[in-house]
C-alpha positions in Angstrom: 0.0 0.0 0.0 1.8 2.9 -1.2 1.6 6.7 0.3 -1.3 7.8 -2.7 -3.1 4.8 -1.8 -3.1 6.0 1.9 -4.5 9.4 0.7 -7.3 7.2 -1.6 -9.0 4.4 -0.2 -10.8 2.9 -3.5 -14.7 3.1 -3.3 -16.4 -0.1 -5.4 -19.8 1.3 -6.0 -22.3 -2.0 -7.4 -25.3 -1.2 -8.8 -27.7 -4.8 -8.2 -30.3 -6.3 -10.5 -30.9 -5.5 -14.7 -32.7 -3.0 -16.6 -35.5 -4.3 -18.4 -34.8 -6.0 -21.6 -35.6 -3.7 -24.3 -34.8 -0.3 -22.9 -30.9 -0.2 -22.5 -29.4 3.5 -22.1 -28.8 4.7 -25.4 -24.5 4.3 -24.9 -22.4 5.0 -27.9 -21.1 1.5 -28.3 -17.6 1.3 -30.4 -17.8 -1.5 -33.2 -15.5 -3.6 -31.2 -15.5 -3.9 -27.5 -12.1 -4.2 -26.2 -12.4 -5.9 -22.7 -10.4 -5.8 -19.8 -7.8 -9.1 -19.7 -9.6 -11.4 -17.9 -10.2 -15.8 -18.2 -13.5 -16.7 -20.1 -16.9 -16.7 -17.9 -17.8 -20.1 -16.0 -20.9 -21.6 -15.7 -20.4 -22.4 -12.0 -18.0 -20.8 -9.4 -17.8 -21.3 -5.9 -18.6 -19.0 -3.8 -16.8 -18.3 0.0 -18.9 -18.3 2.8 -17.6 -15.8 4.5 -17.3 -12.0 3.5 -13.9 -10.6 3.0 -12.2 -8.0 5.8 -14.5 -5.7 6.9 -13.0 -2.8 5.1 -14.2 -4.3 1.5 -17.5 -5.5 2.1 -17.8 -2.4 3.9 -17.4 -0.6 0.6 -19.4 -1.6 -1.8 -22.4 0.2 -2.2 -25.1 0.5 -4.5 -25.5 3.0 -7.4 -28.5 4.8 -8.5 -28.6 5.8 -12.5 -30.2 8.5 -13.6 -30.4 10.2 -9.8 -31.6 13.5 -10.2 -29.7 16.2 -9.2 -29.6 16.4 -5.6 -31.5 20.2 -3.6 -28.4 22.0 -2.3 -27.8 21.0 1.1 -27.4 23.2 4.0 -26.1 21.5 6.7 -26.5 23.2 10.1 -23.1 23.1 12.7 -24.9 20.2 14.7 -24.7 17.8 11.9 -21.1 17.6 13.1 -20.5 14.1 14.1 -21.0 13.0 17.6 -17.7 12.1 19.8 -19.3 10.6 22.4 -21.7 7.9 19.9 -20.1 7.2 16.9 -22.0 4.9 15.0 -22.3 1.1 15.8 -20.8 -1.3 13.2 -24.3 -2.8 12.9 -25.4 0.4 11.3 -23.4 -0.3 8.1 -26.6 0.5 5.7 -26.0 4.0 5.4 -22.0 3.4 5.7 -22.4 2.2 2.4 -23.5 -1.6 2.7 -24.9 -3.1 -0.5 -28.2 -3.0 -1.3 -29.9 -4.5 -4.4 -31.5 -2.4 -7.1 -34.5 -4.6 -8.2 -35.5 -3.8 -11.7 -38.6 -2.6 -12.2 -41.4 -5.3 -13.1 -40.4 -6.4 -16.6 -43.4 -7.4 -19.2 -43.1 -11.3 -19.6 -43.7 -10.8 -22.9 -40.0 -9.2 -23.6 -38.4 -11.5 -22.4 -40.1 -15.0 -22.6 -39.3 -17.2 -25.3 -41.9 -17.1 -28.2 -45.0 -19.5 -27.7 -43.9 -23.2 -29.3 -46.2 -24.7 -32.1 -49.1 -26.0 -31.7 -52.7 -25.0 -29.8 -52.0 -23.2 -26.4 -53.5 -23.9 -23.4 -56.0 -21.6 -22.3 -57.0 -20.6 -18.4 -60.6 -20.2 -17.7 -60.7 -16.3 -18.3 -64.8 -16.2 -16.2 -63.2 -17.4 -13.1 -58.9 -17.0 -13.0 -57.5 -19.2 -10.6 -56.0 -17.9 -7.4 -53.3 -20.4 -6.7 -50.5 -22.1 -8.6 -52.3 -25.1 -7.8 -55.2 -24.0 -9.8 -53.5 -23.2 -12.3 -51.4 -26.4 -13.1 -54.4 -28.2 -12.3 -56.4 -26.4 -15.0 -53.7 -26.7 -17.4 -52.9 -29.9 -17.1 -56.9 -30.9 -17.5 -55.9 -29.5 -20.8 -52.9 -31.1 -22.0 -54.3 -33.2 -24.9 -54.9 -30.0 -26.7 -51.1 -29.5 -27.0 -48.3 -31.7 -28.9 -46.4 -32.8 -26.0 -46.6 -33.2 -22.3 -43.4 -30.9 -22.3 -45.3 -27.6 -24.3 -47.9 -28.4 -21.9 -45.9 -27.7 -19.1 -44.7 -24.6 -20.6 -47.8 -23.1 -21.0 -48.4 -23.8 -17.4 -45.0 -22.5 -16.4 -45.6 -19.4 -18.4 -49.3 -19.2 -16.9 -47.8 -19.1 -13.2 -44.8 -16.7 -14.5 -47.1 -13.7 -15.2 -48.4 -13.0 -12.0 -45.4 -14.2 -10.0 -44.4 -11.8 -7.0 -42.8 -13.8 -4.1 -40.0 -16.2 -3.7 -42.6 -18.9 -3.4 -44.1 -18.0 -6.9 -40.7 -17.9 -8.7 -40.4 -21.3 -7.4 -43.3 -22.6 -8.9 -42.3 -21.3 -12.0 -38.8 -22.9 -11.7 -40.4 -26.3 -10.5 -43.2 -26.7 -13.6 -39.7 -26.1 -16.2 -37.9 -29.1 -14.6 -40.8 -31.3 -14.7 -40.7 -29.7 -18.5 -36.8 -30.4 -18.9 -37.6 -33.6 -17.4 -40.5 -34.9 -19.9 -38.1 -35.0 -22.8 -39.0 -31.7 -24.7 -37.8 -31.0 -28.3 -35.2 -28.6 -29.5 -37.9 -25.0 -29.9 -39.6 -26.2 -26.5 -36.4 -26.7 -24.6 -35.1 -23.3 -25.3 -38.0 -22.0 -24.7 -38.2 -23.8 -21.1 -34.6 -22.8 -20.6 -35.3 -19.2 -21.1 -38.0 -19.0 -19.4 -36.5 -21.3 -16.3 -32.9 -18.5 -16.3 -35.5 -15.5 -15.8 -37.3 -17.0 -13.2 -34.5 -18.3 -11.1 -32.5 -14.8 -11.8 -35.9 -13.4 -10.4 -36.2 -15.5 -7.5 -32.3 -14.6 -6.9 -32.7 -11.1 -6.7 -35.5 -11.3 -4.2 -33.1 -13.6 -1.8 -30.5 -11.0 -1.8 -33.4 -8.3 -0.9 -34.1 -11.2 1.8 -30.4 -11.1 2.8 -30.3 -14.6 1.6 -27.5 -14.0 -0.4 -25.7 -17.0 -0.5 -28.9 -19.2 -2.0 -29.4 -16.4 -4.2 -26.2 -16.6 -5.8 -27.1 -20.1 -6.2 -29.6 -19.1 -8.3 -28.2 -17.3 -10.1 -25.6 -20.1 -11.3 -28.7 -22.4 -11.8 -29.5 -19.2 -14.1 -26.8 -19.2 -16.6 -26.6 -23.3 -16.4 -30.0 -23.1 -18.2 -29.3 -20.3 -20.3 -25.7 -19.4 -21.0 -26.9 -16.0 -22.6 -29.1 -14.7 -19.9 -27.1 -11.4 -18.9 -29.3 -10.7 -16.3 -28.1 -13.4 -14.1 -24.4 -13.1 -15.5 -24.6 -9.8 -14.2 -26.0 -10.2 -10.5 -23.4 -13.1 -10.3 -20.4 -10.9 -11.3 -21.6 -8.2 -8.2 -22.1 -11.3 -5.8 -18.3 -12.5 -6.8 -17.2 -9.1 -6.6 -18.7 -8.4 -2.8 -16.5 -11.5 -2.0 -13.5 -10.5 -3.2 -13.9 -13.0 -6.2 -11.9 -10.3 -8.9 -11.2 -12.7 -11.8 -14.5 -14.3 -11.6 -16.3 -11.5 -11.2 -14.3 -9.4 -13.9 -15.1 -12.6 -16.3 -19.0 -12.1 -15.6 -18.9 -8.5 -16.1 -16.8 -8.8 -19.8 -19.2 -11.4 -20.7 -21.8 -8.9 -19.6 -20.5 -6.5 -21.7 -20.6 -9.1 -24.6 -24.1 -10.1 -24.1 -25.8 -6.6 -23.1 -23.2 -3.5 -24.8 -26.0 -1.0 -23.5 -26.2 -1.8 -20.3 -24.1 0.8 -19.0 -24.7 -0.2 -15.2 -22.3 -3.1 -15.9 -19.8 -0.6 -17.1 -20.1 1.3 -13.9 -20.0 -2.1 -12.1 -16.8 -3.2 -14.2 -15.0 0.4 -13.3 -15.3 0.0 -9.6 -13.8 -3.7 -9.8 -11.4 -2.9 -12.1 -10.4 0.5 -9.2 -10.4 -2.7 -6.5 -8.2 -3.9 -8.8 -6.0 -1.2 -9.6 -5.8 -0.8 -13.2 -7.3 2.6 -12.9 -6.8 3.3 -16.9 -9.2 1.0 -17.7 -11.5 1.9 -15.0 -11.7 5.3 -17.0 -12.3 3.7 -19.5 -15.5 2.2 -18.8 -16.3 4.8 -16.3 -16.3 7.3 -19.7 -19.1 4.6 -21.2 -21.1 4.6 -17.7 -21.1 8.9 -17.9 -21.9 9.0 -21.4 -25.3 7.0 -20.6 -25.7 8.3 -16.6 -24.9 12.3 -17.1 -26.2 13.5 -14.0 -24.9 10.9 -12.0 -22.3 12.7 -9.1 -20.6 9.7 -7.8 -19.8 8.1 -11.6 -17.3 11.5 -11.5 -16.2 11.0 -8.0 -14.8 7.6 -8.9 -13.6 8.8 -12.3 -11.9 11.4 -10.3 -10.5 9.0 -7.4 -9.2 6.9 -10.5 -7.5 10.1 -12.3 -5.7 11.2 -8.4 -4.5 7.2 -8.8 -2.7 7.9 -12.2 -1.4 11.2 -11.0 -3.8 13.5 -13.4 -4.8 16.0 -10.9 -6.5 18.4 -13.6 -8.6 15.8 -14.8 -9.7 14.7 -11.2 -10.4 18.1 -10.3 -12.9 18.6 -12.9 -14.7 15.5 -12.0 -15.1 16.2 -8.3 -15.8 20.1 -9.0 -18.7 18.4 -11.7 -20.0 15.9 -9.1 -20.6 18.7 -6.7 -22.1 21.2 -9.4 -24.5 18.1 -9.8 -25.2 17.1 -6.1 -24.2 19.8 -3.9 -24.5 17.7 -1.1 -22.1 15.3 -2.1 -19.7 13.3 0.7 -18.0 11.5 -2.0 -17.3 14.5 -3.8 -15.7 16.4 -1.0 -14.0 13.2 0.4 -12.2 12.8 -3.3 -11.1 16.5 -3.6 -10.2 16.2 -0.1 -7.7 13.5 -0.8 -6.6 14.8 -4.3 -5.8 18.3 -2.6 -3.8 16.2 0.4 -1.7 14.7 -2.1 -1.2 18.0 -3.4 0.7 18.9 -0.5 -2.6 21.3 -0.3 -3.3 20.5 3.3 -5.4 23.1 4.7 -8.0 23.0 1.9 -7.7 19.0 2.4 -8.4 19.4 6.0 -11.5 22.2 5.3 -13.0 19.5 2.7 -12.3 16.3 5.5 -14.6 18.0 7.4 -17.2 19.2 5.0 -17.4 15.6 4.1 -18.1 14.7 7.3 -21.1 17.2 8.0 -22.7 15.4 5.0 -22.2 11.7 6.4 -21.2 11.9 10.0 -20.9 8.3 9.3 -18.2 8.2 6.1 -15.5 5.6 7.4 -13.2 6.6 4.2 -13.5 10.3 5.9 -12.4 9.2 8.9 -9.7 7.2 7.6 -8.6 10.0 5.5 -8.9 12.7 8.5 -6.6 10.5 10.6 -4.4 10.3 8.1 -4.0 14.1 7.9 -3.7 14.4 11.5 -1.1 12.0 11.7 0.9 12.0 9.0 1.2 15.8 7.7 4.7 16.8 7.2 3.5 20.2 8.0 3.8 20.6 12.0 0.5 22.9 11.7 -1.8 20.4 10.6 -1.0 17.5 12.7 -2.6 16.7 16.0 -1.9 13.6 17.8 -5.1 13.3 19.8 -7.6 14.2 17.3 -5.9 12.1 15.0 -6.7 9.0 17.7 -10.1 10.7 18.2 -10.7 10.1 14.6 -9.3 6.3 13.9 -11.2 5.5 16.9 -14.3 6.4 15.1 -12.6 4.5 12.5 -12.8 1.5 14.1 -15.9 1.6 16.1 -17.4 1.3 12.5 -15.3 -0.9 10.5 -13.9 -3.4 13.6 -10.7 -3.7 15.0 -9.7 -6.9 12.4 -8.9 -4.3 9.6 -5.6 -4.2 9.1 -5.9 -1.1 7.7 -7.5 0.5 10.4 -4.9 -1.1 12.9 -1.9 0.4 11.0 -4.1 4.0 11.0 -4.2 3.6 14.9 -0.5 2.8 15.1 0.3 5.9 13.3 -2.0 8.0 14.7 -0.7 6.8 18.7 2.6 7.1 17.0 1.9 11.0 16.6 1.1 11.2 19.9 4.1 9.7 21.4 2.7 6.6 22.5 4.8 4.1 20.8 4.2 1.4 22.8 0.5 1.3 21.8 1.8 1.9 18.3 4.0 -0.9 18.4 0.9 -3.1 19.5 -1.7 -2.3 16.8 1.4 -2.0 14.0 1.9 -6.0 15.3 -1.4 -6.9 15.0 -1.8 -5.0 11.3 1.2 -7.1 10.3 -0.2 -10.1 11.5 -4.0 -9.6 9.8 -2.9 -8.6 6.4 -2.8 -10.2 3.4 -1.2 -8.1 0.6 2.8 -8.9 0.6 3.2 -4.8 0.2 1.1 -4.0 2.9 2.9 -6.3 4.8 6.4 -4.9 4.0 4.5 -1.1 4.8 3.7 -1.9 8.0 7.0 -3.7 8.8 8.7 -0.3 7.7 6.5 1.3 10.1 7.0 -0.6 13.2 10.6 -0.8 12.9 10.3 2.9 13.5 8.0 3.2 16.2 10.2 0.7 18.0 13.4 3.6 17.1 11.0 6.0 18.5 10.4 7.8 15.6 6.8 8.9 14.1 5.3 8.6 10.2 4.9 11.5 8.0 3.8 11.3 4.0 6.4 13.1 2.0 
């Protein structure tokens, strides 16, 4: 982790669920899309059971296309955040936990397979049953009126599929196209059931994940694209699953294939960019971040990560623009100030830094990235002015009271902030404990170089 990644904690920012088929943004799509290096998509992956370190799955959050733009906010001096309650870690929702953008109900009609050959199977219109029961039941009274048991079947998976709502109802759906599959169906039926089977279980998924069930909805979502390998939908929902859990191949694979399948949907662009900024390779975050814009305009926080991903390759014009548009935009924007803030810091422009640290955290008392970055400040400053040993424990504190105290990142951040303060031996403990929680070989090596200063008695300071 080096000193500009300090100064920039990458924000992943997943937007859940699909548009509905048939009204894709209208993107300029290049005749060839060039996709990020990555292995070809799977049809199964395994998933982890457990989340990542707090600090990622704290991250991820979901987008919101087409946001208006936000009523200038005028935030009053006691919106500052409280010293005496910082937030719990259980209140992660409006830290930025994920949380699933459904897509709005989508006309069966667009995206069922067309009706096979042969006389349909009609449902009493006088008196519509109320339960799926009724309706296989009626159906299936029917089924010599129809070629095969299999298109039978179909009709009455297609008859429970346009009124489905619940979990329960997806499930009925999904049942009546196995006992389809099952039957022996020919080549036109099949497809059809296989279609219609991948948008019902990608259905059913993204109402688990609403559920917090988000393990058997990534399930799923694999049973999804088993049935149908070209169904985007659950392709996509997959890739933001894979990516929560730290899964940055996989998911990166899902997200091309995306691409592939779906060039319009531009929130699988905006997706892409913020694993690709996990990731690192910030130019080609820009580049799908430019896609994402082109189709979301008024969305502030597509040029807050732009801008995070310019300050990562050094281009601090370009990164100013973006965060100076996303609060023209959305005035009240914590992202917006939190990303100038850090540009500005490695600036060596510390005192407007500091000034947007804190305007960032009237807007989202809350912001652990603020925090983070505050500290940092505090701590670190090469400038004697700036720093502040106690504040800067005040704020990692904070820090940790909403992330946990298994973040390596937030240990090393209270090493160097106790550091400051001349408490080395408390420095040397957290440093130790950092060292012994992460993962990443330069992290490790970081926070080795730290503690071998602590224990000379000597503090940290960014150059």
């Amino acid at each position: 982790m080096g000193m500009m990644k300090h100064w920039l904690l990458t924000v992943p920012v997943l937007a859940w669920g699909c548009a509905p088929a048939g009204a894709e943004p209208p993107v300029a799509i290049p005749d060839q899309i060039v996709n990020p290096v990555a292995p070809p998509a799977v049809e199964r992956v395994e998933l982890p059971q457990q989340l990542p370190g707090v600090e990622l799955a704290s991250y991820w959050r979901a987008a919101k296309p087409e946001k208006p733009a936000a009523t200038p906010v005028t935030v009053p001096a006691s919106a500052a955040p409280d010293a005496e309650n910082p937030p719990e870690p259980a209140a992660m929702a409006e830290l930025g936990q994920p949380a699933w953008l459904l897509p709005e109900p989508v006309e069966l009609q667009k995206i069922e397979p067309v009706e096979p050959e042969g006389p349909a199977v009609v449902v009493d219109d006088q008196t519509p049953p109320k339960t799926a029961e009724q309706v296989i039941q009626l159906a299936m009274a029917k089924m010599e009126h129809v070629p095969s048991r299999s298109a039978a079947l179909l009709v009455v998976a297609r008859e429970l599929a346009v009124d489905a709502t619940s979990v329960g109802d997806y499930g009925d759906v999904i049942d009546q196209c196995h006992r389809a599959i099952d039957a022996g169906p020919d080549q036109s039926t099949g497809q059809a059931l296989a279609r219609l089977g991948a948008w019902a279980y990608n259905r059913r998924g993204e109402l688990l994940v609403a559920g917090g069930n988000e393990h058997d909805a990534f399930d799923d979502f694999q049973e999804a694209i088993l049935l149908d390998g070209t169904c985007w939908q659950a392709m996509h929902n997959r890739g933001v699953t894979l990516a929560r859990y730290a899964k940055h191949t996989e998911a990166l694979s899902d997200f091309n294939r995306v691409v592939d399948l779906a060039p319009g949907f531009a929130v699988a662009r905006y997706n892409r960019a913020e694993l690709l900024s996990q990731m690192e390779r910030w130019p080609e975050a820009v580049d799908d971040y430019n896609v994402a814009i082109q189709a979301m305009p008024n969305e502030a926080d597509l040029y807050s990560a732009r801008g995070a991903a310019y300050t990562q390759m050094g281009k601090a014009n370009e990164a100013a623009s973006d965060f100076n548009t996303a609060l023209r935009i959305d005035p009240g924007s914590s992202e917006a100030y939190l990303g100038r803030g850090n540009l500005f810091a490695s600036q060596a422009l510390y005192e407007q830094a500091a000034a947007d640290f804190e305007r960032s955290l009237r807007l989202n008392p809350r912001s652990a990235r603020a925090y983070h970055s505050t500290a940092w400040l505090l701590a670190t400053c090469p400038l004697d002015r700036y720093r502040n040993g106690q504040q800067a424990i005040e704020a990692a504190s904070r820090l940790a009271r909403l992330l946990g105290n298994e973040d390596p990142m937030v240990l090393d951040t209270l090493a160097v902030a106790h550091a400051t303060a001349g408490d080395f031996q408390q420095a040397i403990a957290y440093e130790e404990q950092a060292i012994v929680l992460a993962t990443d070989a330069n992290d490790k090596r970081e926070y080795r170089e730290r503690l071998k200063r602590f224990r000379q008695g000597e503090t940290y300071r960014t150059e």
